[in-house]
C-alpha positions as CSV (number, residue, x, y, z in Angstrom):
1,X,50.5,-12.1,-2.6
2,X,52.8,-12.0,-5.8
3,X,56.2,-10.9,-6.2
4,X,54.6,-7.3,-7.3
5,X,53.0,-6.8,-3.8
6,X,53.0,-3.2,-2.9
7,X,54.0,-2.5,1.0
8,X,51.8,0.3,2.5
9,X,52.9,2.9,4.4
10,X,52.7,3.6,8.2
11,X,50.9,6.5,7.2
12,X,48.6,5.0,4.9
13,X,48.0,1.9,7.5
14,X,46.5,4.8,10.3
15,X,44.4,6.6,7.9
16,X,42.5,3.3,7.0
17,X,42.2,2.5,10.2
18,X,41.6,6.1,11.4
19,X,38.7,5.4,8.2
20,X,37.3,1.4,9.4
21,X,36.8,3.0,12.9
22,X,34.7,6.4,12.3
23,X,33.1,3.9,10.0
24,X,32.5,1.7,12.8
25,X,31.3,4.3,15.3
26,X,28.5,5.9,13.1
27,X,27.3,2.6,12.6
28,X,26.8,1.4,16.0
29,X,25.9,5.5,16.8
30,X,22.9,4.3,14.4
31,X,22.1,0.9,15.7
32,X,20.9,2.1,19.8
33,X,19.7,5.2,18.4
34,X,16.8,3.1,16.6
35,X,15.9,0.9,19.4
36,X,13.7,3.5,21.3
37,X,11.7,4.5,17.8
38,X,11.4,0.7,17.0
39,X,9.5,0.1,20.4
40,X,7.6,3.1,20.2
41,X,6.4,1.6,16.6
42,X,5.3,-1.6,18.3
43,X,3.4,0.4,20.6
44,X,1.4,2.7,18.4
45,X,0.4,-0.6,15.9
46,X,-0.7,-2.7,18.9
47,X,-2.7,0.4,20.3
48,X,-4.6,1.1,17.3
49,X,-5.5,-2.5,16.5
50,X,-7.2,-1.9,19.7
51,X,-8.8,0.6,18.8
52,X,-9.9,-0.8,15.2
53,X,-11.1,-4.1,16.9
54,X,-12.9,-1.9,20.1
55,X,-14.6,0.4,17.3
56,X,-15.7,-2.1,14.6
57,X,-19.5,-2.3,15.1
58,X,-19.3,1.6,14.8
59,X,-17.3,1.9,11.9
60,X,-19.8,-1.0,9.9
61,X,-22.3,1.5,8.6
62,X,-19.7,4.0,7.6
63,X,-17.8,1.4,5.6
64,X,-20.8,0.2,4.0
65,X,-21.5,3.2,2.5
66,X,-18.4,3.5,1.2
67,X,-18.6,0.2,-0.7
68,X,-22.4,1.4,-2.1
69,X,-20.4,4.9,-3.5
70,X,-18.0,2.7,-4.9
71,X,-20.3,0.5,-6.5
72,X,-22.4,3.4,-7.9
73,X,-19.3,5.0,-9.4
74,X,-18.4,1.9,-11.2
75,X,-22.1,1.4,-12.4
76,X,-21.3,5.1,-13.9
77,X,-18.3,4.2,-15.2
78,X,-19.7,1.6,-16.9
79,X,-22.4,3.2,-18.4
80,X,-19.8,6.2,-19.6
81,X,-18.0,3.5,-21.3
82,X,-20.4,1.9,-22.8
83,X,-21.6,5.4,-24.4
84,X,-17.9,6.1,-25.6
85,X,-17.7,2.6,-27.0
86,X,-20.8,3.2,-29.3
87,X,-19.6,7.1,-30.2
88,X,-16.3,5.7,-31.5
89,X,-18.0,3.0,-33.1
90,X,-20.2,5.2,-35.1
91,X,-17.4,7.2,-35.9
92,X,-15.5,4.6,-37.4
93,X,-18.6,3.4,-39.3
94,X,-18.8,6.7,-40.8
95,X,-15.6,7.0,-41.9
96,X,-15.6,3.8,-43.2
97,X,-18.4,4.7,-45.7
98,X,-16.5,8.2,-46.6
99,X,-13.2,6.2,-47.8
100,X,-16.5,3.6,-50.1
101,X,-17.4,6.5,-50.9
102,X,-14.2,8.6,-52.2
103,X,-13.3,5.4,-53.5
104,X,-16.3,5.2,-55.6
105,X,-15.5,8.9,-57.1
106,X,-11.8,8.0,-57.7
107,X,-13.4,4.9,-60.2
108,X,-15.7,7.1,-61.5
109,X,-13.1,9.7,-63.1
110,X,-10.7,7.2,-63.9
């Protein structure tokens, strides 16, 4: 350190460390607090990747018609957007020929 170092106080040297150790206890409070949840964790994943794997063939059909709904709705979709593309298209068409059309006036007084 410089020439300007500041010297710290006996009482300012015990409240930081009176700080760095309450700091230090919650931390390790945390740390075997979280073991016990983390195996629990394991134990719940590996169980129902048991059960996923043991219930496969039964869930099969119930997934399958869930990919035919979905493939319906998007057929839907499709079809809805398909519609909406040719409604705004005729809407534009028409207001094209309004401005031909209120152009054609304009020339016509002028």
């Amino acid at each position: 350190m410089g020439k300007k170092a500041k010297n710290l106080s006996e009482e300012q040297v015990s409240q930081i460390a009176k700080r760095i150790g309450a700091q230090q206890k919650q931390v390790s409070a945390r740390d075997g607090a979280n073991r016990p949840g983390r195996m629990s964790a394991y134990l719940v994943g590996g169980a129902s990747g048991l059960v996923l794997a043991l219930a496969a063939p039964f869930l099969r059909p119930v997934m399958r018609s869930a990919v035919k709904g979905g493939i319906l709705v998007g057929r839907y979709a499709r079809q809805v957007g398909s519609s909406m593309k040719e409604e705004f298209e005729d809407i534009v068409a028409e207001a094209e020929a309004d401005l031909e059309k209120e152009k054609g006036e304009i020339k016509e007084e002028g």
